[in-house]
N, C-alpha and C positions, 0 to 999 in steps of 0.2 A: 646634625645636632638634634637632641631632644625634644619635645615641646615643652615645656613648664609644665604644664598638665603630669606629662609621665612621670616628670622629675620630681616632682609632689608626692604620686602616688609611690615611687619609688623609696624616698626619704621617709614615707610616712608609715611605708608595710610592713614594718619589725614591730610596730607599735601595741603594748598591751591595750588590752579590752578598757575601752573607758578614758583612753589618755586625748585632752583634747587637742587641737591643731587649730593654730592659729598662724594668722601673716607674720606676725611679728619673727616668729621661730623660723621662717621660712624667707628671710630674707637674703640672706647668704645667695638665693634661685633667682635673685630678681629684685627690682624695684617693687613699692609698696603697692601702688595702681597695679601691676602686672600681675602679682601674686595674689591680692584679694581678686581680681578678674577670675583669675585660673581656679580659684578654691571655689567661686561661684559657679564657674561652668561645671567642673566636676560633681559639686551639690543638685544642678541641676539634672544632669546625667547620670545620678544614682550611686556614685560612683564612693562620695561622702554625706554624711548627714550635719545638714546645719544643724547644729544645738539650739545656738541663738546668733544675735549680731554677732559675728567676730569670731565665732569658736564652732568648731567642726569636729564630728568622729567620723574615727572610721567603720562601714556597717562590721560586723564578726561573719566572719562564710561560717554555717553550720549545713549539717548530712541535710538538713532540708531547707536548704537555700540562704540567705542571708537575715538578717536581723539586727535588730538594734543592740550597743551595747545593754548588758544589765543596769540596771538602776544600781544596785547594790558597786558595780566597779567603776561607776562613775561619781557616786560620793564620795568613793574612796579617794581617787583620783582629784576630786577638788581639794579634800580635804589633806590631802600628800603637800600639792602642790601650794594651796593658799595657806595653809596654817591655823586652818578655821575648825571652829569645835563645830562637828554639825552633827545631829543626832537627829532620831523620830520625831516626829510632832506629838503634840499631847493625845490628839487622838488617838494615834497609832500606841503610844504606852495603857491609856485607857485600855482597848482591844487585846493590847497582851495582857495585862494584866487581871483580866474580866467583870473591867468594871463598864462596860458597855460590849452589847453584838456587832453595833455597827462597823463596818469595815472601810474606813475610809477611802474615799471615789476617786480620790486626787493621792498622788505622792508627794507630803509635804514634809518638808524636814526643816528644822529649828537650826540656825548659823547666830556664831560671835560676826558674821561679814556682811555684806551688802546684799539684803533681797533682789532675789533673781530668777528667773526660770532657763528650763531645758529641756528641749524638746527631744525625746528620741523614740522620732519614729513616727505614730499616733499619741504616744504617751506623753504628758507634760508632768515635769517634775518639777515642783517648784521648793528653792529655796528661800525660807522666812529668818529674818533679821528677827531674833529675839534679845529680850530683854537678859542680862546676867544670870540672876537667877534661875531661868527656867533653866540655864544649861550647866547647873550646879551639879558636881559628881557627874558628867556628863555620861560616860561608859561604863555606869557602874550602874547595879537593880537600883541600887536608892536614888539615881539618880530618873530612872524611867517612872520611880514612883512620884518623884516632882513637878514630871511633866504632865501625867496624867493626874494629877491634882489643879495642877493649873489649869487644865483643860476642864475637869469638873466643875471649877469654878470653889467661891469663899461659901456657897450655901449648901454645896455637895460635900465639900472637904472633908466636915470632921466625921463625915460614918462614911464614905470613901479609904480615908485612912485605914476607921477601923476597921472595915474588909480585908482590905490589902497587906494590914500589919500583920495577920495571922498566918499569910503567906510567905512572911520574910524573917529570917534567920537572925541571931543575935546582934550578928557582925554588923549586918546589913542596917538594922536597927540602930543600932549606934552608929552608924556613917550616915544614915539619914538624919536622927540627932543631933547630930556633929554640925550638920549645914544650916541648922533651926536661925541662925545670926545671921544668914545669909538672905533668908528668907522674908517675905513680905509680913507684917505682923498677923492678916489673915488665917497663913500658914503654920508661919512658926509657934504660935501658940498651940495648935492642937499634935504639931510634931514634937513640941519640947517637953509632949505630957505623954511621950507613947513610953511602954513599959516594956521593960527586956522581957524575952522568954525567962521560963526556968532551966 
């Protein structure tokens, strides 16, 4: 008969990039002490990466050796799974949008869920429990324009805006517009005065 160990790695090897692995899914192989044992040994033998307490990837084999899932396939992958809006941090829209060089040191991303981090690899990803607002329009430019306002803060805001607004299309405009109610009064004031293109 198998070890638990192989029968893990076996159940677990079809699995896209970023999908995480936990006991729970995994008990059908075994009792719950048995199965967190065996996800631990394997984590310690390289075999998996703990994320955090509880949840495990698996490394991806690439032509030069193995590696952490992407960051990018495991937001996704929270975000499939838990139902959570999770987007950039304000930093990170700041930086696209170029209203800061900096490039932020940490991977921090904004969740409707419970603050948490993930580790993959050397790299810690953390995810921040934000406030409604910030994750207004969540996938949409107007809405990376919100977050990098909130990150500028109420005394950058209104010539930030006006940066920014030259960069964004009609539509885009009125969807930012649109969300001014949703907004803090800090914000919404200087968004519910931005002017359409011609």
């Amino acid at each position: 008969m198998k070890s638990l160990s192989i029968q893990i790695l076996e159940e677990t090897n079809g699995l896209s990039e970023g999908v995480p692995i936990s006991a729970k899914a995994l008990l059908h192989l075994g009792n719950r002490a048995a199965v967190d044992q065996a996800l631990s040994r394997l984590a310690r033998r390289g075999k998996l990466l703990r994320a955090r307490r509880g949840t495990y990837l698996r490394p991806v084999e690439s032509r030069f050796g193995e590696r952490a899932p992407a960051v990018k396939k495991v937001v996704e992958e929270a975000q499939a799974r838990s139902g959570e809006i999770i987007v950039s941090s304000g930093a990170a829209a700041a930086n696209q949008l170029g209203l800061t060089t900096q490039v932020p040191v940490r991977q921090v991303y904004l969740t409707s869920g419970p603050s948490r981090e993930f580790r993959l690899g050397k790299q810690v990803v953390e995810f921040r429990h934000a406030p409604r607002w910030q994750l207004t329009l969540a996938y949409r430019p107007a809405g990376t324009v919100v977050r990098a306002l909130a990150w500028v803060g109420p005394n950058a805001a209104k010539q930030a805006l006006r940066s920014v607004s030259q960069k964004l299309t009609s539509e885009e405009i009125r969807e930012l517009k649109s969300a001014a109610g949703s907004l803090p009064t800090w914000l919404a004031k200087p968004v519910s005065e931005l002017v359409l293109h011609a």
